[in-house]
LUMLUMDREN-2810 file (N, C-alpha, C; in Angstrom, 1 decimal):
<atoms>
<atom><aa>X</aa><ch>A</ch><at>N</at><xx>14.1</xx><yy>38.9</yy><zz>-17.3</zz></atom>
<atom><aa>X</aa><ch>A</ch><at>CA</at><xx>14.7</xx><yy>38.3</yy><zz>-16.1</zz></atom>
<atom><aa>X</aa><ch>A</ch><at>C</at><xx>15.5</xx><yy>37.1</yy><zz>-16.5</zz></atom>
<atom><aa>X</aa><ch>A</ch><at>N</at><xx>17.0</xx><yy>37.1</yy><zz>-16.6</zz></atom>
<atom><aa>X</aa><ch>A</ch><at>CA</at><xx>17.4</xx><yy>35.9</yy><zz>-16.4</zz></atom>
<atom><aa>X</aa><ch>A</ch><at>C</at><xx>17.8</xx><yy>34.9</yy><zz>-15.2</zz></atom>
<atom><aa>X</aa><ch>A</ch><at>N</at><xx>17.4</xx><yy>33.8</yy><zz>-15.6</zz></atom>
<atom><aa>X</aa><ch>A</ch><at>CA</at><xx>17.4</xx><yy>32.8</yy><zz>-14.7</zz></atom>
<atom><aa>X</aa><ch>A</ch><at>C</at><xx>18.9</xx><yy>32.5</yy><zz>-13.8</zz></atom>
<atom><aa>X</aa><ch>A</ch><at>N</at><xx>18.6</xx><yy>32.8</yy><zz>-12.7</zz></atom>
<atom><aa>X</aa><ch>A</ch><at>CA</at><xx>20.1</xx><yy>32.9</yy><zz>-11.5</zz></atom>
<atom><aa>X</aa><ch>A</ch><at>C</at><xx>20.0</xx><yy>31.8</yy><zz>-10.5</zz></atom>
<atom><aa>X</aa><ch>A</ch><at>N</at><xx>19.0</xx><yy>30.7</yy><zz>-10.3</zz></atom>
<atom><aa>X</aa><ch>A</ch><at>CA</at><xx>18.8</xx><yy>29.7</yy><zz>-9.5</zz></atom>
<atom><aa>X</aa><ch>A</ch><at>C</at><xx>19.1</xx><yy>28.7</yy><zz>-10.2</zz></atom>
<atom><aa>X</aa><ch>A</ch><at>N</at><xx>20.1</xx><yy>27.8</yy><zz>-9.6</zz></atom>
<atom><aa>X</aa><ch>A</ch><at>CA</at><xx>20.1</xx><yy>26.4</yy><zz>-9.7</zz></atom>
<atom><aa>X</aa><ch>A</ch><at>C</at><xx>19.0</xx><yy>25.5</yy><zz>-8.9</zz></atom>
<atom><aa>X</aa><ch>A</ch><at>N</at><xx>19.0</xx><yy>23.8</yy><zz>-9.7</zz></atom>
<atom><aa>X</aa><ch>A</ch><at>CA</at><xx>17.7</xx><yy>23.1</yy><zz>-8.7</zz></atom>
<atom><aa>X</aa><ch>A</ch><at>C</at><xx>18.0</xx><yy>22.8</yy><zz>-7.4</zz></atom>
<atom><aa>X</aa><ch>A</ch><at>N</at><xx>19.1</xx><yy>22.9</yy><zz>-7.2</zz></atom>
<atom><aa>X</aa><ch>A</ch><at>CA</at><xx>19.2</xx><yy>22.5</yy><zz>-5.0</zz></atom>
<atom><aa>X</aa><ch>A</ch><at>C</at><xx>19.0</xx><yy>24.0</yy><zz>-4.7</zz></atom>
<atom><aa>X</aa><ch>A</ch><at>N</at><xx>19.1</xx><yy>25.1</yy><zz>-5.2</zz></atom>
<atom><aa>X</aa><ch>A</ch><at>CA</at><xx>18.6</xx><yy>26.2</yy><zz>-4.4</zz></atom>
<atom><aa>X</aa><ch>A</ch><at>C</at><xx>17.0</xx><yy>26.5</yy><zz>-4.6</zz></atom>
<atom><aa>X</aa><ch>A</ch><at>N</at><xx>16.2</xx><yy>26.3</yy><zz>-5.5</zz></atom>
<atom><aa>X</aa><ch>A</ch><at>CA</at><xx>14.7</xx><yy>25.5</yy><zz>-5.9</zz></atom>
<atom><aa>X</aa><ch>A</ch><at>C</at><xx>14.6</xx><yy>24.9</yy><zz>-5.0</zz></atom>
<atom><aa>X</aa><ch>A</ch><at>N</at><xx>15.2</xx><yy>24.0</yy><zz>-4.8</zz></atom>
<atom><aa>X</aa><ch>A</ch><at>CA</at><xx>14.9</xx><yy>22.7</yy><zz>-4.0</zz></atom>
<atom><aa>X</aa><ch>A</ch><at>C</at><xx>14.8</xx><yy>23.2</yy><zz>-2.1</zz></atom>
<atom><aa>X</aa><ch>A</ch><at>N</at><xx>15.5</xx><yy>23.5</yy><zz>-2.0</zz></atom>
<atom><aa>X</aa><ch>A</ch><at>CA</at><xx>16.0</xx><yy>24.1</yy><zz>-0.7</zz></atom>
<atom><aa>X</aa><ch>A</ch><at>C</at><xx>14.9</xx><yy>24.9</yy><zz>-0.6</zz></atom>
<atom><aa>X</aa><ch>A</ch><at>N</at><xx>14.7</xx><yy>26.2</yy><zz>-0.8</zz></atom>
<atom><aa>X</aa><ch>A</ch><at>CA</at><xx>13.3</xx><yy>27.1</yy><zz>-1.0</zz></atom>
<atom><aa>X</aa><ch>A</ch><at>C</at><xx>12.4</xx><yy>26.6</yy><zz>-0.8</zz></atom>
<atom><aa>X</aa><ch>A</ch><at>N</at><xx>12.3</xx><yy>25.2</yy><zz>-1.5</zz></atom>
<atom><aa>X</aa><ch>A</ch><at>CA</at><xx>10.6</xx><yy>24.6</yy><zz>-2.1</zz></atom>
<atom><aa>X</aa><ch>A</ch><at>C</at><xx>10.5</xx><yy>23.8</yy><zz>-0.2</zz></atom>
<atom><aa>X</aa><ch>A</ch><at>N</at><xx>11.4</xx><yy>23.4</yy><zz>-0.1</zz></atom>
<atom><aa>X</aa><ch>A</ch><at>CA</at><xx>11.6</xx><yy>22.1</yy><zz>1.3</zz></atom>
<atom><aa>X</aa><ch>A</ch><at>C</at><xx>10.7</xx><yy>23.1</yy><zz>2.8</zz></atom>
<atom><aa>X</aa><ch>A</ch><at>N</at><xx>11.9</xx><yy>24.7</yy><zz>2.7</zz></atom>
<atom><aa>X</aa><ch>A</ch><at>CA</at><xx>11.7</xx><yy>25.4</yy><zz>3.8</zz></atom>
<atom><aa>X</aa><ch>A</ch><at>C</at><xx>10.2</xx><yy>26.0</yy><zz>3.5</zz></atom>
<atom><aa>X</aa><ch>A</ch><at>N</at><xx>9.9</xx><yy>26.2</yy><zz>2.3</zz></atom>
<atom><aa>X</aa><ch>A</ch><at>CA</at><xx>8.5</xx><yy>26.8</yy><zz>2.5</zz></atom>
<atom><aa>X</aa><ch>A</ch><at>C</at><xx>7.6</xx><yy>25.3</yy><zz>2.8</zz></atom>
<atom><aa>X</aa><ch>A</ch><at>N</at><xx>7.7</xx><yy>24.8</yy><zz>2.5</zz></atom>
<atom><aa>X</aa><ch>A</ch><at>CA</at><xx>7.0</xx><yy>23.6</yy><zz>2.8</zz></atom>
<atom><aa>X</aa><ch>A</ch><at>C</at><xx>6.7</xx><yy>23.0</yy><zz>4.4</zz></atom>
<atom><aa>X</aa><ch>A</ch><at>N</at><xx>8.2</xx><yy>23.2</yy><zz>5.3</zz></atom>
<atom><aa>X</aa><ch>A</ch><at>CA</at><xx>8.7</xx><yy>23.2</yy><zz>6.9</zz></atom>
<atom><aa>X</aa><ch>A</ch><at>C</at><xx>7.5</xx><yy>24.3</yy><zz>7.4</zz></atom>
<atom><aa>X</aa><ch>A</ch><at>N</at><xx>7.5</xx><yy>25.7</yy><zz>6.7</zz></atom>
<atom><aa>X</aa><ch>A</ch><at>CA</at><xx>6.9</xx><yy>26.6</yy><zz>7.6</zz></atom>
<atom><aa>X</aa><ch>A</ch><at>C</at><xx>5.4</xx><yy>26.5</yy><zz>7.3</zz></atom>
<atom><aa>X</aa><ch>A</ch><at>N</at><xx>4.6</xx><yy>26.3</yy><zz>6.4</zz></atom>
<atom><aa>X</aa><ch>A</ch><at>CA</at><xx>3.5</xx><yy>25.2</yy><zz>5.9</zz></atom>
<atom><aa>X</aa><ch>A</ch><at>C</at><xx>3.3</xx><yy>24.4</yy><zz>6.9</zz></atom>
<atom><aa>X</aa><ch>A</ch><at>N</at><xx>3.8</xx><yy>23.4</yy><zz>7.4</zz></atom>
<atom><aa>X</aa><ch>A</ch><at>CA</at><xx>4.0</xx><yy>22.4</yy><zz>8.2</zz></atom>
<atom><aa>X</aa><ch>A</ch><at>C</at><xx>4.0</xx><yy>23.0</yy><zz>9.7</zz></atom>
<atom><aa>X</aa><ch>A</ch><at>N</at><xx>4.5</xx><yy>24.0</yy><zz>9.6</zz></atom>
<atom><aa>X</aa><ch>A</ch><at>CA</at><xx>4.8</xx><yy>24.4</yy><zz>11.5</zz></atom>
<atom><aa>X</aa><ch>A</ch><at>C</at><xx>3.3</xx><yy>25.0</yy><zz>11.7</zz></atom>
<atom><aa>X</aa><ch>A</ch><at>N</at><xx>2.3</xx><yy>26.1</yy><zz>10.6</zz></atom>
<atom><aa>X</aa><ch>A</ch><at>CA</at><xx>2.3</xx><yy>26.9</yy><zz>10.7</zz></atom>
<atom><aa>X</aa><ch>A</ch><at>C</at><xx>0.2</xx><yy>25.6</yy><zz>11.0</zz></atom>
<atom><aa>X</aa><ch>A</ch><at>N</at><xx>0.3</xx><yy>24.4</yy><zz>10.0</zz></atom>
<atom><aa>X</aa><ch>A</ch><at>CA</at><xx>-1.1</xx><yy>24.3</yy><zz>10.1</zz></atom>
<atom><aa>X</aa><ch>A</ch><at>C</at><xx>-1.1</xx><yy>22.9</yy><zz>11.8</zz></atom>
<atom><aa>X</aa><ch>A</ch><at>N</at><xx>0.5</xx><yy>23.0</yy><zz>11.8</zz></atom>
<atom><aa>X</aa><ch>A</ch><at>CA</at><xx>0.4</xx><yy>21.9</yy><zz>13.5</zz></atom>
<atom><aa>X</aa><ch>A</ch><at>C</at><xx>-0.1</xx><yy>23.0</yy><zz>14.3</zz></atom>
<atom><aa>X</aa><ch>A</ch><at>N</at><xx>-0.2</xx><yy>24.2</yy><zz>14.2</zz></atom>
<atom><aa>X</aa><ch>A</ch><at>CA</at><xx>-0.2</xx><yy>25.6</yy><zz>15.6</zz></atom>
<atom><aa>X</aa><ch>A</ch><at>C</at><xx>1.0</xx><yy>25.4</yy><zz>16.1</zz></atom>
<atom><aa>X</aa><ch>A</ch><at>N</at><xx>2.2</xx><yy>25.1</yy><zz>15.8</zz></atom>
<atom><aa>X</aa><ch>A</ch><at>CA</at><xx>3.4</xx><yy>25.4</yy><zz>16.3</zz></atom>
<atom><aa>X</aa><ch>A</ch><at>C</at><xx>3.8</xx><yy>26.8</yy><zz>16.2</zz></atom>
<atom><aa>X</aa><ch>A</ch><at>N</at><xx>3.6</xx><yy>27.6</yy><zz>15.3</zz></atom>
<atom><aa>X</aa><ch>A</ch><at>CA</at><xx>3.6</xx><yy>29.0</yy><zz>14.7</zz></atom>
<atom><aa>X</aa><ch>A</ch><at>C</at><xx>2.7</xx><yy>30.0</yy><zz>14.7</zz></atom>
<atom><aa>X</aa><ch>A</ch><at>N</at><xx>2.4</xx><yy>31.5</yy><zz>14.9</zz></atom>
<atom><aa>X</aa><ch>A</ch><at>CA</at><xx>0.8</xx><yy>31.8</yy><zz>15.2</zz></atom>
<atom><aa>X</aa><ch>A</ch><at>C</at><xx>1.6</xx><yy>32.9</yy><zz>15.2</zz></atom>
<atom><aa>X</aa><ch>A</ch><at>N</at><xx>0.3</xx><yy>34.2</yy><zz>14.7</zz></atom>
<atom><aa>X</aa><ch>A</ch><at>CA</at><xx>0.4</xx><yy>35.3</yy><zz>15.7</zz></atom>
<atom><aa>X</aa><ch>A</ch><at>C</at><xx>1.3</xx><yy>36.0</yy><zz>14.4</zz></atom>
<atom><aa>X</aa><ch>A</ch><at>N</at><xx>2.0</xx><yy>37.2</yy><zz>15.0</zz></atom>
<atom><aa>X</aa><ch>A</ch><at>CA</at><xx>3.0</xx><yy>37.9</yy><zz>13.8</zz></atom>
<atom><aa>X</aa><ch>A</ch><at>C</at><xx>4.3</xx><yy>36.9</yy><zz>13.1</zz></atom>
<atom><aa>X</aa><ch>A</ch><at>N</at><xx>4.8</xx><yy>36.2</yy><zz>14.0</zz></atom>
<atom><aa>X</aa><ch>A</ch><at>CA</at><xx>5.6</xx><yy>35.0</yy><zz>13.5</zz></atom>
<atom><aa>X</aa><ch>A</ch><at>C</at><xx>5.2</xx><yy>34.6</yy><zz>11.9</zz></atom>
<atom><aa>X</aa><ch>A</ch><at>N</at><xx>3.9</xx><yy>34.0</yy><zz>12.1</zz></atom>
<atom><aa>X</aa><ch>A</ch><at>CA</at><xx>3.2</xx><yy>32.8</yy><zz>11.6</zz></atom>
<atom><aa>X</aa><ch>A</ch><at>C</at><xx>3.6</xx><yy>33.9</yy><zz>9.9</zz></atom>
<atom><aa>X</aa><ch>A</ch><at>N</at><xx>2.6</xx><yy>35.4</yy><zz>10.1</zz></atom>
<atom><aa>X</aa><ch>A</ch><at>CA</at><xx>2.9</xx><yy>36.1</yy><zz>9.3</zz></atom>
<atom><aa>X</aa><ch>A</ch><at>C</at><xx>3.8</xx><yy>36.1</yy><zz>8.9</zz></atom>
<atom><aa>X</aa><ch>A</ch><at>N</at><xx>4.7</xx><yy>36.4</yy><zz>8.9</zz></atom>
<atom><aa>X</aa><ch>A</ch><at>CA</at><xx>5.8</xx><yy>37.1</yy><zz>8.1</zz></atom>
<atom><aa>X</aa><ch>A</ch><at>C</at><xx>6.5</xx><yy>35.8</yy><zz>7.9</zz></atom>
<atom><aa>X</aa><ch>A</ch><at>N</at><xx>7.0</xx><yy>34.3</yy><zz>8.2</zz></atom>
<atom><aa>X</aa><ch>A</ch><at>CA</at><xx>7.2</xx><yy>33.4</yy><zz>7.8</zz></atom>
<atom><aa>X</aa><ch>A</ch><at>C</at><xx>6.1</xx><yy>32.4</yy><zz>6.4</zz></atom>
<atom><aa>X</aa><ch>A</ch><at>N</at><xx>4.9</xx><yy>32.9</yy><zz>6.6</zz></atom>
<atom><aa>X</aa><ch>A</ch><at>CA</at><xx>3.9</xx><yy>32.8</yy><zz>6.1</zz></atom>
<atom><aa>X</aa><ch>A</ch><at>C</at><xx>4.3</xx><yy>33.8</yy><zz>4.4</zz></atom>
<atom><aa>X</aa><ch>A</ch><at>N</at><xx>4.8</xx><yy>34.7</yy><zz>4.5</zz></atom>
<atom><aa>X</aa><ch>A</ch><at>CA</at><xx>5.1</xx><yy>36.1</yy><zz>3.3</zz></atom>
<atom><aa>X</aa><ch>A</ch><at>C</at><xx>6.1</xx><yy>35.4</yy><zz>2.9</zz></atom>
<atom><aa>X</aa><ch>A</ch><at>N</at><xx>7.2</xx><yy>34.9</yy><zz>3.8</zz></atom>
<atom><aa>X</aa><ch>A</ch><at>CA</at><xx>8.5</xx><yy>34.4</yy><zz>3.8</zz></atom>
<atom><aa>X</aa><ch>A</ch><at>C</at><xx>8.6</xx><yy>33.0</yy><zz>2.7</zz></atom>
<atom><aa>X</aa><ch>A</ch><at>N</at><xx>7.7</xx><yy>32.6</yy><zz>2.7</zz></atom>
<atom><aa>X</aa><ch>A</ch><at>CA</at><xx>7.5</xx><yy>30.5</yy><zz>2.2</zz></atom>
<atom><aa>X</aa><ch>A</ch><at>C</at><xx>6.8</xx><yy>31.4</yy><zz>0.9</zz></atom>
<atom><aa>X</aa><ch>A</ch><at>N</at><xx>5.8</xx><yy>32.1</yy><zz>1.1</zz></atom>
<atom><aa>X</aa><ch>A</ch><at>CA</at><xx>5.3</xx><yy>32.7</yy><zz>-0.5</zz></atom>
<atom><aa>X</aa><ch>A</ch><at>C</at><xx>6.3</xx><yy>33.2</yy><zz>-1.5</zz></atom>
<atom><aa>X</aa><ch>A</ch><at>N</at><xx>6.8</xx><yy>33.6</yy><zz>-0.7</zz></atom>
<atom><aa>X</aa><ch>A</ch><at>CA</at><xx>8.2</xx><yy>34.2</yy><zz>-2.0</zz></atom>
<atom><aa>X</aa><ch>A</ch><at>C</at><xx>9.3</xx><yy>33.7</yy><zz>-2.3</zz></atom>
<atom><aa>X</aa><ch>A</ch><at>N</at><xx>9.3</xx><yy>32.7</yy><zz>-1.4</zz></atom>
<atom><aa>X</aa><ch>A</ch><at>CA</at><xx>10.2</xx><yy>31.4</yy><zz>-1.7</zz></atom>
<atom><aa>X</aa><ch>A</ch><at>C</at><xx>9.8</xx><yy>30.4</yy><zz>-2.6</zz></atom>
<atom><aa>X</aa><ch>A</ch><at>N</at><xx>8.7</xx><yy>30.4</yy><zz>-2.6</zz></atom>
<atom><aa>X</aa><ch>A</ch><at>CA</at><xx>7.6</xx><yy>29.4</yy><zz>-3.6</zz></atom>
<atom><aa>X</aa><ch>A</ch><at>C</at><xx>7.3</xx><yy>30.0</yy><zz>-5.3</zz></atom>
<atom><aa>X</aa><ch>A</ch><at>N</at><xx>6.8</xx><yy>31.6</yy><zz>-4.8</zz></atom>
<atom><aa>X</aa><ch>A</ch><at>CA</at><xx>7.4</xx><yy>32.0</yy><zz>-6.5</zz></atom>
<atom><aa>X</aa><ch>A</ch><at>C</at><xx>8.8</xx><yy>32.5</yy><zz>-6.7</zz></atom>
<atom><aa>X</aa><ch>A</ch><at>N</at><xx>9.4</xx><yy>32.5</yy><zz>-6.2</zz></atom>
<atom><aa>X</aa><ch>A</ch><at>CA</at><xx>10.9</xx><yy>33.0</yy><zz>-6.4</zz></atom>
<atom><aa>X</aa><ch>A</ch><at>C</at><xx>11.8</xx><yy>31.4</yy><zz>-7.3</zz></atom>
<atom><aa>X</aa><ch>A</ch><at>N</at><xx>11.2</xx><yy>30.2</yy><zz>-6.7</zz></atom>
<atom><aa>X</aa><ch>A</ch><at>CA</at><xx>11.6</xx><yy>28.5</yy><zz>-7.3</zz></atom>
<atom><aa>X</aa><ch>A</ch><at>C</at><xx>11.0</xx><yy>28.5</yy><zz>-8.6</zz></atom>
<atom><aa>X</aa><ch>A</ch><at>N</at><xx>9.3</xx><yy>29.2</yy><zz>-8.5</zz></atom>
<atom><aa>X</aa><ch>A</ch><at>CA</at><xx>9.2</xx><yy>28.9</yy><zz>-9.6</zz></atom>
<atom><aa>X</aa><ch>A</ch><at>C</at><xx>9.4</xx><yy>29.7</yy><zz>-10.7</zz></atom>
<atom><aa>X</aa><ch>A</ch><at>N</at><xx>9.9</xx><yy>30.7</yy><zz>-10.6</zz></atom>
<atom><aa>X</aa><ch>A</ch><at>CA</at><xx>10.5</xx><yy>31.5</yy><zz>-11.6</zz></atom>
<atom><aa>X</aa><ch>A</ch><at>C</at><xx>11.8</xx><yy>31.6</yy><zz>-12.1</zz></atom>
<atom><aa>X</aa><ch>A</ch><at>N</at><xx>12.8</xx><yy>30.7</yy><zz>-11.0</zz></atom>
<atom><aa>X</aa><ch>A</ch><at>CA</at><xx>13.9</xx><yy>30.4</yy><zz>-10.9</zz></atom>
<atom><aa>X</aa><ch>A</ch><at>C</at><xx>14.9</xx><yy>31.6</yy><zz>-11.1</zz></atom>
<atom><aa>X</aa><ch>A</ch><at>N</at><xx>14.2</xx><yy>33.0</yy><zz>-10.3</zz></atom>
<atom><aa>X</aa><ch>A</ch><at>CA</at><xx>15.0</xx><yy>34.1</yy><zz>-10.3</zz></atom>
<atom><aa>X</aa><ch>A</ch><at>C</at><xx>14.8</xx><yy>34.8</yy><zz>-9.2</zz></atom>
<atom><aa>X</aa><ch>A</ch><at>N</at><xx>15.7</xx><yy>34.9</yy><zz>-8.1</zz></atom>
<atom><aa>X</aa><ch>A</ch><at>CA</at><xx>15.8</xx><yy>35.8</yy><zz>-7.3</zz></atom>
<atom><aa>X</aa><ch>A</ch><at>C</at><xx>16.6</xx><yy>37.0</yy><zz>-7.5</zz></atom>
<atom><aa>X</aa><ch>A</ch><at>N</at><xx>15.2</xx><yy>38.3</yy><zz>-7.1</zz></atom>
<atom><aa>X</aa><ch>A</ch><at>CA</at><xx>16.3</xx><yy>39.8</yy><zz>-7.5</zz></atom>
<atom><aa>X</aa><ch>A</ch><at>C</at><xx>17.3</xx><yy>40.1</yy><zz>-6.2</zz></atom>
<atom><aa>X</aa><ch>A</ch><at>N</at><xx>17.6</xx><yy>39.3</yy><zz>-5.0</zz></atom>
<atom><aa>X</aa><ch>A</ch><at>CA</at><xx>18.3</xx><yy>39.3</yy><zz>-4.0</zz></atom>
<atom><aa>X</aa><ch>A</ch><at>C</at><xx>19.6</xx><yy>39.0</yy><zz>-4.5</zz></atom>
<atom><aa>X</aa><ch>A</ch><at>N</at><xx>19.6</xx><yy>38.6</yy><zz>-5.6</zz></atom>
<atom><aa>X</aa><ch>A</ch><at>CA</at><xx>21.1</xx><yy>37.9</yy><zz>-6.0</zz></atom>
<atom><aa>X</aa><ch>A</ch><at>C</at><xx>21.6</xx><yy>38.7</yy><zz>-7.2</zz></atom>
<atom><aa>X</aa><ch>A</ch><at>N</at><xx>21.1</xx><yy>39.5</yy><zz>-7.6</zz></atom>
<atom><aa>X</aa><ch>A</ch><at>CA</at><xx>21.6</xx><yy>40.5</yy><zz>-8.5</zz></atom>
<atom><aa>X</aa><ch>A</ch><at>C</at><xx>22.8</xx><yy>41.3</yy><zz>-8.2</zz></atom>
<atom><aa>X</aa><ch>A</ch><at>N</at><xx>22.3</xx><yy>42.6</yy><zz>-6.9</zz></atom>
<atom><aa>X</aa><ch>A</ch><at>CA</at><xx>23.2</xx><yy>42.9</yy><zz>-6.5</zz></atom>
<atom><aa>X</aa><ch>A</ch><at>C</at><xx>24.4</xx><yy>42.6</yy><zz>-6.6</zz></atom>
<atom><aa>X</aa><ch>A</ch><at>N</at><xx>24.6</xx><yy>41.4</yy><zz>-6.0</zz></atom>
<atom><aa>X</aa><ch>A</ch><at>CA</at><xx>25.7</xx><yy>40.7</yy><zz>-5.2</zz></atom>
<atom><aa>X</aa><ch>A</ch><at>C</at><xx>26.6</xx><yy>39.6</yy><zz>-6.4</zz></atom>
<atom><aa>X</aa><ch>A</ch><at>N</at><xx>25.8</xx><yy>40.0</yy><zz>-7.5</zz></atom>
<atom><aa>X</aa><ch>A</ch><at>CA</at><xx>26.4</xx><yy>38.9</yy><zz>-8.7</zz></atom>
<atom><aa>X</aa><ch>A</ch><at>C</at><xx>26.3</xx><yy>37.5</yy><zz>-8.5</zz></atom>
<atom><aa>X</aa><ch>A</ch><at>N</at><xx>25.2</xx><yy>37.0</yy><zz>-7.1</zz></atom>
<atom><aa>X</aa><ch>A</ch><at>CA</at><xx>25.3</xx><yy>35.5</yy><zz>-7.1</zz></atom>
<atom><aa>X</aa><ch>A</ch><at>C</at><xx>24.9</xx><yy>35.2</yy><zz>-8.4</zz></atom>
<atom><aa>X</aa><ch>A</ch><at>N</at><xx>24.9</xx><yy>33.5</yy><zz>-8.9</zz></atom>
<atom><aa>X</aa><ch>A</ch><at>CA</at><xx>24.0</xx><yy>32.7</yy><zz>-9.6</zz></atom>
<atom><aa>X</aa><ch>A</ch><at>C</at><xx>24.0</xx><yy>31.4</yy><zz>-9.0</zz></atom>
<atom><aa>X</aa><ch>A</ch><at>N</at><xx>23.2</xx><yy>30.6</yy><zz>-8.7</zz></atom>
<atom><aa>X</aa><ch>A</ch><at>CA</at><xx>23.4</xx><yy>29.1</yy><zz>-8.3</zz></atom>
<atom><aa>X</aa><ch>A</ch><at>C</at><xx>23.2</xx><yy>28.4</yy><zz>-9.5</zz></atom>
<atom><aa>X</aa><ch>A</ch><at>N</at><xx>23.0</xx><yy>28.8</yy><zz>-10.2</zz></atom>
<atom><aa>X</aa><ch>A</ch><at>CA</at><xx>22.8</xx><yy>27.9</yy><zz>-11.7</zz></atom>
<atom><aa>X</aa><ch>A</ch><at>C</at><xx>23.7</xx><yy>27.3</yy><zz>-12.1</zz></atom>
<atom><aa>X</aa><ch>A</ch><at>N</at><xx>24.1</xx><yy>26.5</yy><zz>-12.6</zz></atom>
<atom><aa>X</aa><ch>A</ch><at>CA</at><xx>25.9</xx><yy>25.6</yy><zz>-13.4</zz></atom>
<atom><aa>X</aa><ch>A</ch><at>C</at><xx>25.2</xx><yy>26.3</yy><zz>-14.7</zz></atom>
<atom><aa>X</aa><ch>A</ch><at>N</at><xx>26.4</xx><yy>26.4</yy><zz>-15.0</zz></atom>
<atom><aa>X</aa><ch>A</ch><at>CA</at><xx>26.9</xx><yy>26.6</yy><zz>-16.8</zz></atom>
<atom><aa>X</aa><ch>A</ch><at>C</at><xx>26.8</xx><yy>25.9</yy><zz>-17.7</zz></atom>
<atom><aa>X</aa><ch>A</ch><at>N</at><xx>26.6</xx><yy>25.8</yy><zz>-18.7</zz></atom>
<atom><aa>X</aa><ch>A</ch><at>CA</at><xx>26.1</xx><yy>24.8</yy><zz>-19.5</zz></atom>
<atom><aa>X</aa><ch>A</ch><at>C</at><xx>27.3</xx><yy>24.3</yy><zz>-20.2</zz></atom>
<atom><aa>X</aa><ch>A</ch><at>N</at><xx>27.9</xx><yy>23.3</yy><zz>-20.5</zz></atom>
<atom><aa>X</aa><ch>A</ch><at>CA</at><xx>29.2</xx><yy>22.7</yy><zz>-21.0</zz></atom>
<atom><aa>X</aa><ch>A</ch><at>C</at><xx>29.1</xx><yy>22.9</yy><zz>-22.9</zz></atom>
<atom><aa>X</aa><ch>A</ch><at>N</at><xx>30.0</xx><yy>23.8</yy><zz>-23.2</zz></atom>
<atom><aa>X</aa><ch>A</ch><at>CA</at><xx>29.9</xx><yy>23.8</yy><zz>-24.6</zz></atom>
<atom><aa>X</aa><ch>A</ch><at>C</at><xx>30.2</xx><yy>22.3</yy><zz>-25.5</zz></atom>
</atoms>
């Protein structure tokens, strides 16, 4: 796997799983919602920390910067 995330898209991932964390233990969230936002923040959480999403393959994103020779 090579690495296709930059740290503000880490960063960003890490914030929103954290928001739905936050919605989910106020009872703002519940129910099938809660679920699949709940699946949603997990795979956002190891997807940061592996700093590779296979959603971006496809599509030839990378958020990563290049490294300056």
């Amino acid at each position: 796997m090579k690495k296709n995330m930059g740290t503000t898209d880490k960063a960003i991932r890490i914030l929103v799983a954290v928001v739905i964390g936050v919605l989910y233990y106020a009872n703002i969230i519940s129910g099938t919602t809660a679920t699949v936002l709940g699946i949603l923040a997990g795979v956002f959480i190891f997807t940061s920390f592996m700093s590779f999403c296979p959603l971006y393959l496809p599509f030839g994103i990378s958020t990563l910067k290049k490294k300056k020779p």
